[in-house]
Each structure stands twice: as structure tokens, then as C-alpha cells.
N, C-alpha and C positions, 0 to 999 in steps of 0.2 A: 571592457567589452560592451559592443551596444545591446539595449535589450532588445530579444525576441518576443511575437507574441503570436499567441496561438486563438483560434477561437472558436468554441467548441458550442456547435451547434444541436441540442436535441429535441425532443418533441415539447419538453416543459422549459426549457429553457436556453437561453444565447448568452454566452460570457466568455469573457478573456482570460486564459491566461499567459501572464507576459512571466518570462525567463532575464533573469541577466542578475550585475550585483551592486548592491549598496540601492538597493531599488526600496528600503523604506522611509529613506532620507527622503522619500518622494511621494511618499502615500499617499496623504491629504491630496497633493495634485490626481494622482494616479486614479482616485477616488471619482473630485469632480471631472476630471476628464472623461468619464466613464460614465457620467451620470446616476453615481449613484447616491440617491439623498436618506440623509435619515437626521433625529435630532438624536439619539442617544445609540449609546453603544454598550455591551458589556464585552471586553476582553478576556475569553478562557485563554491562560497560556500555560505553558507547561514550566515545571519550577525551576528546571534546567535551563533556559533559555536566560542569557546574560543577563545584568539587570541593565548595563548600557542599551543592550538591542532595545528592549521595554521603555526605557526615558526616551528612546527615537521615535519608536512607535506613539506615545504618549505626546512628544512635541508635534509629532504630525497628523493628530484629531483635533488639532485647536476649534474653535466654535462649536463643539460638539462636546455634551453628557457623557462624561468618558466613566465607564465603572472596570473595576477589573479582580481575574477571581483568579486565584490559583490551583494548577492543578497538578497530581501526584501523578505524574503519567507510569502505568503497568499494567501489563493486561488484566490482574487483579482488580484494580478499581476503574476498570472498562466495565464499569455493572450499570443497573439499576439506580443505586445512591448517587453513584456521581450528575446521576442526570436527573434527578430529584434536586439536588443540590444546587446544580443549575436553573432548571424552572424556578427553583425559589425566590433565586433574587428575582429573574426577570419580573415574576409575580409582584415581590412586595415594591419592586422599583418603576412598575407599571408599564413595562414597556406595552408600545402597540406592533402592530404586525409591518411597520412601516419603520422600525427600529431596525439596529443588526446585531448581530452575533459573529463577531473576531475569534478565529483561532489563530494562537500563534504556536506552534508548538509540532509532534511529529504524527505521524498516524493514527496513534490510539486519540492523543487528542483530539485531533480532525474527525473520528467516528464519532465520537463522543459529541462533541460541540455540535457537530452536523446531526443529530440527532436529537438533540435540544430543541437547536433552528426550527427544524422540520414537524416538529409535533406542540411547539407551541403556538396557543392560537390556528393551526394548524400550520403555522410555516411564517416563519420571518425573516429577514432578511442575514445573509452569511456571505461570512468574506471569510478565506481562507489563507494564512500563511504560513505554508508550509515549514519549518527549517529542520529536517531531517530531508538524507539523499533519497532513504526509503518511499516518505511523502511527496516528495519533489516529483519524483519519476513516476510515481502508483497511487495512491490512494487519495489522492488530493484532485484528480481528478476523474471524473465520471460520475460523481453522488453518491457511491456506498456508502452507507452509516450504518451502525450498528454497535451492539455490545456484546458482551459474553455472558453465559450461564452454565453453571453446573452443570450441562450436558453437552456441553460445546459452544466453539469460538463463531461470536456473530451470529447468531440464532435469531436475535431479536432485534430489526432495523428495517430501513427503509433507504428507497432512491431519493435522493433530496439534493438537486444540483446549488454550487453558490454563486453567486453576482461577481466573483472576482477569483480570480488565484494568484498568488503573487509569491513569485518562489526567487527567492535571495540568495544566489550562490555563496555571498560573505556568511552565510548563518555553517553552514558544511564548514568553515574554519576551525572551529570549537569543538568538533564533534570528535572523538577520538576512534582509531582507526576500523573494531569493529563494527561502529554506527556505519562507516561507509563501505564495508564491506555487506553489510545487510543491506543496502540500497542495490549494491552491485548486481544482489540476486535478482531484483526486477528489471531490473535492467537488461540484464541478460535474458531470462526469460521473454520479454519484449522484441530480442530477436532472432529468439529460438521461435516463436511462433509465427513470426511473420515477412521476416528481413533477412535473408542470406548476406546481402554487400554491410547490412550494421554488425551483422554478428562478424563478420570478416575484419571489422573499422575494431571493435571490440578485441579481437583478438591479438591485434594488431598494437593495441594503443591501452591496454587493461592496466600496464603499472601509473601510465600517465593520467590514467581516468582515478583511479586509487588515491592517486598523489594528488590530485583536485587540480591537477594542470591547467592553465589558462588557454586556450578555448577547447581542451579534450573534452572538461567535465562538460562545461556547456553544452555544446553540441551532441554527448551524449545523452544529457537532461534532454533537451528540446527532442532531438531524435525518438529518444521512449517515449516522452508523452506524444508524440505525433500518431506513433503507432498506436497508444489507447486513446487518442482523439478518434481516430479513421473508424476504431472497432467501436466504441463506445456510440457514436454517431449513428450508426448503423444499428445498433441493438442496443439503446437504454436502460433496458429492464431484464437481461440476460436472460431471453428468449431460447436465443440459439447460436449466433456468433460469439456475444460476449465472454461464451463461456471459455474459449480458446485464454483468456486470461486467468485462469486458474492452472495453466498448468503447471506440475508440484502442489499448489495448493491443499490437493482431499489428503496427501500423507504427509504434508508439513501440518498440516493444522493438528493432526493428529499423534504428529509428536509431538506437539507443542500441548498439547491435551496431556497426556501421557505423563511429561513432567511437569504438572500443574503450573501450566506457563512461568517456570524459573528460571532464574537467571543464568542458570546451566545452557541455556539452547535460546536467543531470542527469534522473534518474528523472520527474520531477514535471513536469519542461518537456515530456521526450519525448514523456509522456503526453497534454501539452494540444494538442503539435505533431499528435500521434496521433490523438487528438477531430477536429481542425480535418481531419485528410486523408481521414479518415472520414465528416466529413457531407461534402466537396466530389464523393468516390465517388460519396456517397448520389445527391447530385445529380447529377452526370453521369448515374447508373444511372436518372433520371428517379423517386430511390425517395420525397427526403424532402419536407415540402413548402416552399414556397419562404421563406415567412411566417420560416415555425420555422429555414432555414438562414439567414435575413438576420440576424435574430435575436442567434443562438449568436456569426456573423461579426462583429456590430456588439460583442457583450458581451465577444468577446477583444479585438481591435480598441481598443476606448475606454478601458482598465484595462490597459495597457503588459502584457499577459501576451503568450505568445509568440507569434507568427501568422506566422509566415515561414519557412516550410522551406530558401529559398533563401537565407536567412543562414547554416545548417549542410551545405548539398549542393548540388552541381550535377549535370546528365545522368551525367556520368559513374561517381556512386555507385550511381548505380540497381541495379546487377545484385547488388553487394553489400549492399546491404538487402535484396531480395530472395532472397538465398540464406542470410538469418535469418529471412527471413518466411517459407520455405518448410519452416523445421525449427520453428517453434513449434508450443508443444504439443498445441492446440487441431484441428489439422488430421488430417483419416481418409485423406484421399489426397496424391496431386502436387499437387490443387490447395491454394491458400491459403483457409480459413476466417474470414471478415469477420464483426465485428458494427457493423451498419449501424444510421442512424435513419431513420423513417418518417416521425417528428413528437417534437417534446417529450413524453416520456412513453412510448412506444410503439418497440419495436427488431426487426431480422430478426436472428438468432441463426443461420440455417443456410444462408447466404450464401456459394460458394465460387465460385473466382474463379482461372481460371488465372495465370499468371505471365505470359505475355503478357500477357495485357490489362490486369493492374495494371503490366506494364512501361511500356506506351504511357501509359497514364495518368499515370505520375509522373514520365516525360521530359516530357509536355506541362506537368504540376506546375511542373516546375524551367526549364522554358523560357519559358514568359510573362511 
């Protein structure tokens, strides 16, 4: 397939990113074509990532300082030390602020490294390559970075966009089935908030996109990210548009809090777990219509993704979810901050909601 490329314009910075596969066989070019210079590199990559993909990667920095670090990717070591650990070398290996920082690896990695980037020296130079579906489609682009703490996921970060994105659909080969189920979910959300004809293409074409069908997957990568190119572009700094990309997120995050990010529930499930408890809200709140929730229920429902919160929780986790929904970022007061649906395409972004009444809510959730 030929590559696609996208190119995401925002207030701090202009950069590409191109879509397609077997696209690191081409880096080095991809690099200088792009005009991006540096003399040394350090590569974060994640330890799951082939070791062939890495000797590709590594044959195509020729002329160039190549360092490389590895790393334990889990939301666990999305802290503080990892990124201590990172500044260190760049420190003792001197880079300057005219050097780069390579991710090769999935989300957590990309926070993490993108977050190194961004606060050393105050900002060096970052290329990002994604190889999970979850990064490919979400996180890899717009500049989120960040890490986690004991009071919650991503607390501590910054907007920090990078000089490149370069997302290799051969890397999704490797990945076994619930990695691309977890990508599915932003996927999806992508056109639950903004695209009625994608989410139709989606419903349409979901075991083909699963199976990494040749040009389903693609075109669905490229499609998502377009959608958070358009919103991103418009709101860098999740003023008030960008916020429509959270939704699911304030109760995925917080189950994923809830079971101290284990391997019982990852990123990509909590999210879709997060989608499904958000339009059931919608609808209790009388907001979304009924058409559109039967819909979204019947599309998790018939394609084994996850639709059961009562597999991961009962009544009694309630309080502790919600005392991580209560510290996510998103919120101005006590109350919690929802992003709700109206319809396919259409979201309430300024939605808040005490803690009571989402308490009553998700005991009734976990009790039917």
C-alpha cells in the first residue's frame, strides 16, 4: 500500500505524520527528506518490539550517534524513575537540544520518552514510532506526555509535539489479538465523536479491521488520526474542543486506577469498558438517542470486545473509582467532568456530575 501522510499543524509546531508499511526500511530517507538534522540519537524502545524491527531501525541512522535504552513498558513504570533514568544518559552522553529522542514502542512508551524530550534542556528534538494500533491511531499524535502517580493516571506532563510520526502498519503483525483490540477502542471512539459515515465504514468492515486486512486497517489508522489532527489543530492545549477526545476516558481511567493498572483490564479495554458506561449515563441522563445507543451496544456486544464491567467490579469498588474520577484532570470543581453522547457524531463536553449521583449510578451498573 502506498504511504499516506498527514500533516499536523499547531501553534508550536508543523510535522508529519505519514501512515503505510515497511516504512522503517526507509527512515534515514524519511529523516532527511523531512529535514530533520541532528548528530546523535538515543532510542527508548520498548523491550517487546522485535529485535529484527531494532537492527532495521539501527541500519537506517547510519551517520549518526546512535544510543539505545530499553524499556519495560506498564503503566507501573510510567513514573518518575523511568524518566530520571532517561535524562540520565542524555546527561552523561551530552546531548544538546539539537539531538533527538526516538520512540519506538506503544503509548506508555511514547508518554514517557515524549516527556523526557520536552523537559530536557527544555525540549529536544523527538521522533516518534509508534508500533502498537492503540499509539498509531491516539497517542502518538497531538503531544500528550505524561506519567502516573499514586493519585492517578497522567497527572504529571506536558504538551510537547514531535518533528516526525512514523506509524508502520508491519509492526500490528506481532501484536497478538488483544493489543488490537485495545487500539479498536480509539478507534472507535474517534467516530463516535465526530464521523457518523466512519463509524458506519467501522461497522461495516470491524472483523476486517481486527484481522489487519490490507487497506481496512489503513484506512481506518489514517481516518482516526485525521479526526484528532482536525480537533487537535483547533485546540492544542485542551482548552475546550480537545476535550471531546476523552470520551470514556474519566471512567476508564478510573478503572484502571481501581485495579492498580493490572494486567486484569489494560488501557485500550478500560477505554471501551469507559465508551460503554458513558453512553449508558448518556442514557439514563435521557441525553443520547436511543437509535445511536442500541447501536454502539449491539457493535461491542457482537465483535467479543469488552462490555461487562461486572466481570472487573462489583458494588463494592464504587467509592474507589470514584475517588480517581474525582482527581482526573479534566475537572474545575468537586464535581466530576463527563464527556457524554447525544448521537453518533455529536458530544456534551461540559457535563458535570456529582459523585453521588454517579455513585447511585454504577452500584445500580454493578447490581443488575
Amino acid at each position: 500500500m502506498k504511504e499516506i501522510k498527514l500533516i499536523i499543524k499547531t501553534n508550536t509546531e508543523k510535522y508529519p505524520v505519514i501512515i503505510g508499511s515497511n516504512l522503517i526500511y526507509s527512515l534515514g530517507k524519511i529523516i532527511k527528506k523531512n529535514s530533520i538534522k541532528f548528530n546523535k540519537c538515543l532510542v527508548v524502545f520498548d523491550k517487546n518490539v522485535p529485535k529484527k524491527k531494532m537492527s532495521i531501525i539501527k541500519n537506517n541512522l547510519k551517520g549518526k550517534k546512535v544510543y539505545f535504552h530499553t524499556f519495560y513498558a506498564n503503566e507501573i513504570n510510567k513514573n518518575q524513575k523511568s524518566i530520571d533514568i532517561i535524562l540520565q544518559i542524555l546527561l552523561n552522553k551530552n546531548f544538546s537540544r539539537q539531538d533527538c529522542l526516538i520512540c519506538v514502542g506503544g503509548g506508555i512508551t511514547g508518554d514517557v520518552t515524549g516527556f523526557a524530550a520536552s523537559i530536557f534542556k527544555r525540549g529536544l528534538q523527538f521522533i516518534n514510532i509508534p508500533t502498537t494500533l492503540l499509539s498509531q491511531v491516539d497517542s502518538s499524535i497531538g503531544g500528550k506526555t505524561g506519567i502516573n502517580t499514586q493519585y492517578g493516571k497522567n497527572l504529571i506532563g506536558n504538551f510537547y509535539q514531535p518533528k516526525l510520526v512514523l506509524s508502520d502498519s508491519n509492526f500490528l503483525l506481532s501484536l497478538p489479538k488483544r493489543e488490537i483490540i485495545c487500539g479498536y477502542g480509539e478507534i472507535l471512539k474517534h467516530s463516535l465523536i465526530s464521523n457518523v459515515s466512519f463509524y458506519n465504514y467501522l461497522n461495516k468492515n470491524i472483523s476486517k479491521i481486527l484481522n489487519l486486512k490490507t487497506p481496512f486497517i489503513e484506512k481506518a489508522i489514517f481516518k482516526s488520526c485525521r479526526i484528532k489532527k482536525l480537533i487537535v489543530e483547533k485546540d492544542e492545549k485542551e482548552k475546550n474542543l480537545r476535550k471531546i477526545l476523552n470520551l470514556g476516558h474519566t471512567f476508564g481511567h478510573g478503572f484502571e486506577a481501581a485495579l492498580d493498572y493490572s494486567k486484569k483490564l489494560n488501557h485500550g479495554e478500560a477505554i471501551i469498558l469507559g465508551i460503554l458506561t458513558s453512553i449508558r449515563f448518556s442514557k439514563k441522563n435521557k441525553m443520547i438517542k436511543i437509535d445511536d445507543f442500541n447501536s454502539i451496544s449491539n457493535h461491542l456486544d457482537h465483535h467479543a470486545l469488552p462490555s461487562e464491567i461486572k466481570k472487573y467490579f462489583s458494588s463494592r469498588d464504587v467509592n474507589k473509582i470514584l475517588t480517581f474520577m474525582t482527581k482526573d484532570k479534566k475537572n474545575k470543581s468537586d464535581k466530576i467532568n463527563l464527556i457524554l453522547l447525544k448521537r453518533i457524531g455529536l458530544t456534551d463536553i461540559n457535563g458535570e456530575y456529582s459523585r453521588e449521583n454517579l455513585k447511585v449510578f454504577l452500584k445500580d451498573e454493578l447490581s443488575n
